[in-house]
N, C-alpha and C positions, 0 to 999 in steps of 0.2 A: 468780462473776463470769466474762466471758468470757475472763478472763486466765490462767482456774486453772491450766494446762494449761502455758503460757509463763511465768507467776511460777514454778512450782516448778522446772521445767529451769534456769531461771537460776540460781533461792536455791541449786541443788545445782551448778553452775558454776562460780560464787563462794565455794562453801563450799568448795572445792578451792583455790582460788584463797588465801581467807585462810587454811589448814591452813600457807601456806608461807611461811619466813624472810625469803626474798627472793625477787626474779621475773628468770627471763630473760627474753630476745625469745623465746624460745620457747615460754615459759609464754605469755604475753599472746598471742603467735598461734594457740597448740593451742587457750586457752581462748575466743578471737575467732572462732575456726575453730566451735567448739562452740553460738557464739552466735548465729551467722549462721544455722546448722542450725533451731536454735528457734526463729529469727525466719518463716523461709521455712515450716515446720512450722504457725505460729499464721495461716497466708497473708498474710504484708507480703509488699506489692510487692518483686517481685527487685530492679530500680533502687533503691529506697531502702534495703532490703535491703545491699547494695553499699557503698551514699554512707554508710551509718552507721558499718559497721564499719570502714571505712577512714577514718573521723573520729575514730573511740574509737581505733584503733590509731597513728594520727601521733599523739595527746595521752597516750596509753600506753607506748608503746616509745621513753620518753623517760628522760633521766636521772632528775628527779623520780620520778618511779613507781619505777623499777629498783632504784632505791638507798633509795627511802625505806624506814624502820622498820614501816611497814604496806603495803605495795604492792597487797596483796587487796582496801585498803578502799579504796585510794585509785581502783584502776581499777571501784569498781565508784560511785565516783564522778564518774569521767568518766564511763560508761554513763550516771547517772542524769542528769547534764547532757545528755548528749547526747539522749538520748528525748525530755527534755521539752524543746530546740530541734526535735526533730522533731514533737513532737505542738503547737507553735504558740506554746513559750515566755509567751506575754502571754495571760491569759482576754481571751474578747472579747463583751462583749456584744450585744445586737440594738441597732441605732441606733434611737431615736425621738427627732421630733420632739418641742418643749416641749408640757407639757400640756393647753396651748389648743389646738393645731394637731391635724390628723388625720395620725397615721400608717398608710401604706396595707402591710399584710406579703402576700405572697402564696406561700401552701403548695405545694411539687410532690414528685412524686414517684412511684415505679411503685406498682401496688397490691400489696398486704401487706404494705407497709413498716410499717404502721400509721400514717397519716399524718392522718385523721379523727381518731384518739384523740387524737396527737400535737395536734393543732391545739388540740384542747378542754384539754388540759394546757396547753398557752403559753399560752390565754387566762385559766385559771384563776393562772399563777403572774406577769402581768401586771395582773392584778386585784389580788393581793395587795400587788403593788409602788404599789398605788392610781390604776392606769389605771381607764377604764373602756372593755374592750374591747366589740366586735360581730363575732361569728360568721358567716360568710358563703357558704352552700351552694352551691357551683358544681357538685359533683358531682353533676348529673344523668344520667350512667351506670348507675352501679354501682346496686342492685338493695338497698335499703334506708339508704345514704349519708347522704341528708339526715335521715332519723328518728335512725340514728347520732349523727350530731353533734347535731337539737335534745334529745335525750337526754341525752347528754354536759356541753352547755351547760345545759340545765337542774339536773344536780349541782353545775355550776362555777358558779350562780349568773349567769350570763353570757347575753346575748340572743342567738338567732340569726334571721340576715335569710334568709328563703328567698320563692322565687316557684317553686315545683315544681321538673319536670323539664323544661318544656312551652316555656321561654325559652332561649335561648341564653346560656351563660355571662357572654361579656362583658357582656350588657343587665343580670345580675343585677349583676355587680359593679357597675357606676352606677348603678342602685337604689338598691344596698347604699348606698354611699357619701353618695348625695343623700340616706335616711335618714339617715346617721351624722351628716352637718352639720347635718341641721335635730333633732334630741334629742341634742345635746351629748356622743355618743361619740367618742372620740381617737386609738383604735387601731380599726384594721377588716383582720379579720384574714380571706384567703378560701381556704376549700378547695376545692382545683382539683383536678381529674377523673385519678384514676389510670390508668395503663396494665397491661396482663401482660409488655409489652416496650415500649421508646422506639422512637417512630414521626414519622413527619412530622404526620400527623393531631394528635397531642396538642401537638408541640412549634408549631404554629401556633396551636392555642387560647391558649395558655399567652402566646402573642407579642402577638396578639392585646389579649390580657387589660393586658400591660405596656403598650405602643402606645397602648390608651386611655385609661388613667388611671396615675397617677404612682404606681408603684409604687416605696416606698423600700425594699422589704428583700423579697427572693427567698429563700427559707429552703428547703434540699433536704430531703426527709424520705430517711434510708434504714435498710437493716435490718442491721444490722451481723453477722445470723446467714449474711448472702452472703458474707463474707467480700472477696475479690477483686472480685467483681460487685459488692459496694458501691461497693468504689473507680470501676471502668470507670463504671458507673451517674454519679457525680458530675462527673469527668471530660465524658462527654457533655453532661449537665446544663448544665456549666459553659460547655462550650464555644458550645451553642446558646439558653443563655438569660442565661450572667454570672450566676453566685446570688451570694449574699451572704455566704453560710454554713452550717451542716448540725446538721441534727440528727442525732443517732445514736437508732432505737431499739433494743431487745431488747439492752443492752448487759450484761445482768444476766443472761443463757442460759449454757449449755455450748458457748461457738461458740470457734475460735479466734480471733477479734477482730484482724483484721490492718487490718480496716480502719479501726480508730481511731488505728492507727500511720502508717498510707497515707494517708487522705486529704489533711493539710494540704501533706505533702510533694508532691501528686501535682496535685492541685488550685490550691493556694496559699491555699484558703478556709478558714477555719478553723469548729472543730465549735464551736458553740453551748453546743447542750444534750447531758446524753443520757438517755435514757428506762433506768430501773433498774428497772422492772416494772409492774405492768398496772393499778394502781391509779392514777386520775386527777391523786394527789400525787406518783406516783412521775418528777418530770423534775428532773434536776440539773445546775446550772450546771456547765459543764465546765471543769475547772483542769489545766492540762498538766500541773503540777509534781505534784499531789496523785493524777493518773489514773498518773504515773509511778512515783511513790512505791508506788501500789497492785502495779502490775505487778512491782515489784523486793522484794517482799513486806517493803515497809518500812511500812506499815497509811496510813490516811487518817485519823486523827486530827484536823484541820479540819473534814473535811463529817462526822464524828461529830456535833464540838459544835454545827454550824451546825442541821445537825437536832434537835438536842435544844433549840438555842435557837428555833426557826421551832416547835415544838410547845408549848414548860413556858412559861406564862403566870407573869409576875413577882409578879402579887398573891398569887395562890395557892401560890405557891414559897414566898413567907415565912411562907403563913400556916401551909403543910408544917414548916416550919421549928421554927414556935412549939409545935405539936403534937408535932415529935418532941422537945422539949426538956422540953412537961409528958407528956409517955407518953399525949398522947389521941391518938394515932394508931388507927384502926379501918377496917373492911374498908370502909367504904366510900371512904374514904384510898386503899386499897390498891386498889382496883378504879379509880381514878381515873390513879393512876399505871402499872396496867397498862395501861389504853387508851392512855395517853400512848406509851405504849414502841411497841406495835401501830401508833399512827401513823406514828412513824419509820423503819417498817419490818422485814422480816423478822430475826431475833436471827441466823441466820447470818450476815447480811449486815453487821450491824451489830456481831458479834464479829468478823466478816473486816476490819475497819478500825482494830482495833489492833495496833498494829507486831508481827508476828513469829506473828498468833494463826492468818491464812488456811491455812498449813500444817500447823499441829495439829488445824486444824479440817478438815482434809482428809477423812478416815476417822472423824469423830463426826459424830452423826446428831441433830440438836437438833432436838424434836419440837417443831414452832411449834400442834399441836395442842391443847400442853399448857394454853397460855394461855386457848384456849376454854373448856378443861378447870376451870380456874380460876375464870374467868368463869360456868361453869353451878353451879358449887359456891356460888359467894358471892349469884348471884343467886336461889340458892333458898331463901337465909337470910331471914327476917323482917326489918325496917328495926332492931327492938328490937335482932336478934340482931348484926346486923350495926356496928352502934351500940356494941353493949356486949358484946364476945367472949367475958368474961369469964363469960356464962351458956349456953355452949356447952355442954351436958350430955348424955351418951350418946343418951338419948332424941332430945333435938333434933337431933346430929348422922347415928344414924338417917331419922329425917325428911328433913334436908339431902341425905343420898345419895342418896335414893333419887329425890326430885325430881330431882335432877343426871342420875343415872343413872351413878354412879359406884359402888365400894364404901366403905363407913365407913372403910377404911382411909387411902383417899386426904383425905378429908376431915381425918382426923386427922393428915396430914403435912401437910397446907395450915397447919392451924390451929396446927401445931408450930412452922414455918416462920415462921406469923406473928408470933408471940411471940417468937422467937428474934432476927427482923429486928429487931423493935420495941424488944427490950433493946441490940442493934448500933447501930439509930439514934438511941438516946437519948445512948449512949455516945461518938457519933461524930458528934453533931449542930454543936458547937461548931467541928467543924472543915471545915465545908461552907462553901463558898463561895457567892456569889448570883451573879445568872442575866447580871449588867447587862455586866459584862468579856469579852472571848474570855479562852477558857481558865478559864474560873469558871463551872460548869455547873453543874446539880442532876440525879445520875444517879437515876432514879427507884429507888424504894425493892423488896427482894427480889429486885435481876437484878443 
């Protein structure tokens, strides 16, 4: 996560911090002093930068903290309040109109921000919410743009309205739209033409484009791997067109990430979404408390289960359930709930979300190859064999390897593995909860 870098300096902070009985004003300012260092470090704005720590230290160098029985935990609970007032306190969603009505979003943003992807991910995760969007190619600059998105849209299942290169933006958005009201779309969502820098030229198209049709919601795309430039970037944004809100992408890189601490403070807009990697499912609702939680390596334990509830289908969760209770659990079970996991995302990413693991997982190296590895092993088994493990016999798992392209050896730790899960989940079946509660998940079977 972009955090990695600013979580640990902190956790090692505060780990100083709780070593000790009691706190002076001097501890709380050497360790405030320390914190400002790793905030400026990860690139937060110097002025917020500033306004934080001198928030965390009036609610710090108080009697409460000084004298309480834990003062390490208590000031690193002021920190964690304080962050997530600075990252926007309240999630905020995209405003739309009821689902009769057309809601009109329009995308901006400089280019590489990824903001063409982005676009095809909000309509995909607005279609799930049971809109039905329309895709709307403004970008007739860039040098492949519109293929881009009807590409995109056509994985998300999603239409897009394009008229070439050869019109002028604005005439495409009223197209667009006069399409969308006569075939009963609701959202019309348009990506508008990127820049390599903010210019006059673009921020008139873009004015332009508002000017002529009612545009309810300005959505900034930016790349969170600019760190600082992120921020200035929305700032301008802000200034010459009033946005609504931001996306963040590439939030998931090796970046210092200041600008997901920067923006709301600097802007007053708050971040939306934010893009967690390059697959078309990868955009997530953005939660101050939970993105704070992340940073102070206290894990995300909500958008865990939220992903694993948005993937495990409830019918088939019980019908898992029933299998692991008569032991007919088989590989094709088990190939089912590894794609499930693969859905949800990379296994670092998804060990990095419970409390306390991002730091042990610092220096392990979790081969996300393995699982193809896996995948090529069981799909080179027969449906019989697959079906019925139990006739797994030297011979055939010869065969199995070499289709794979593995050796017999690995094969014979899969099939160890499987066996060993299968007597765990049989033992362990009754105490599995179902899918329907938060906090009642089905973690898929052998991870």
């Amino acid at each position: 996560m972009a955090f990695e870098n600013l979580s640990d300096k902190l956790q090692n902070i505060f780990k100083n911090l709780k070593g000790k009985g009691r706190l002076s004003e001097a501890d709380v300012k050497t360790a405030l002093k320390e914190v400002k260092m790793a905030l400026l470090e990860a690139d937060v704005n110097f002025k917020v930068v500033k306004s934080f720590v001198a928030s965390v230290q009036e609610r710090a160098v108080g009697q409460d903290v000084l004298t309480s029985l834990t003062p390490g935990q208590m000031v690193i609970k002021i920190v964690n309040e304080e962050m997530v007032k600075l990252l926007g306190e309240q999630t905020v969603e995209l405003s739309l109109k009821p689902s009769g009505e057309i809601t009109v979003i329009m995308m901006c943003g400089l280019q590489g921000a990824g903001k063409t992807t982005t676009t095809a991910k909000l309509a995909g995760k607005l279609k799930s919410k049971g809109r039905k969007p329309l895709l709307v190619a403004c970008d007739i600059y860039r040098p492949a743009a519109i293929d881009q998105l009807q590409i995109n849209g056509e994985k998300q299942g999603v239409s897009v309205f394009s008229m070439g290169d050869k019109h002028k933006p604005v005439n495409i958005a009223k197209a667009a739209l006069e399409h969308a009201e006569k075939n009963g779309y609701n959202v019309v969502i348009i990506d508008t033409a990127g820049r390599l820098h903010i210019d006059e030229a673009m921020m008139d198209e873009l004015k332009e484009i508002k000017n002529s049709l009612t545009v309810h919601q300005t959505v900034l795309v930016v790349d969170a791997m600019t760190g600082q430039d992120a921020v200035n970037v929305s700032e301008m944004f802000n200034e010459k067109l009033t946005i609504d809100g931001v996306i963040l992408t590439k939030l998931d890189g090796d970046t210092r990430g200041g600008a997901a601490l920067s923006i709301r403070a600097v802007t007053g807009r708050p971040i939306l979404y934010a893009g967690m990697g390059e697959k078309l499912s990868d955009l997530e609702q953005f939660y101050p408390d939970r993105m704070a939680s992340r940073i102070l390596g206290m894990g995300d334990i909500l958008t865990l289960i939220d992903k694993a509830q948005a993937e495990f289908d409830e019918t088939k969760a019980k019908e898992m359930e029933r299998k692991f209770k008569k032991a007919e659990f088989d590989f094709n079970d088990f190939l089912e709930q590894m794609q499930q996991v693969k859905k949800m995302g990379g296994l670092n990413d998804l060990l990095g979300m419970l409390p306390g693991m991002g730091k042990q997982l610092k220096d392990v190296e979790i081969d996300e190859n393995a699982l193809s590895s896996t995948e090529a092993i069981i799909y080179s088994m027969t449906k019989k064999e697959r079906a019925n493990p139990d006739i797994l016999n030297p011979s055939r798992k010869k065969r199995i390897a070499a289709g794979a392209g593995v050796s017999i050896n690995e094969v014979n730790a899969l099939v160890k593995q499987f066996e060993q899960s299968k007597k765990m989940m049989k033992q362990f079946s009754g105490m599995m909860g179902g899918k329907g509660k938060r906090g009642k998940f089905k973690m898929p079977f052998g991870f």
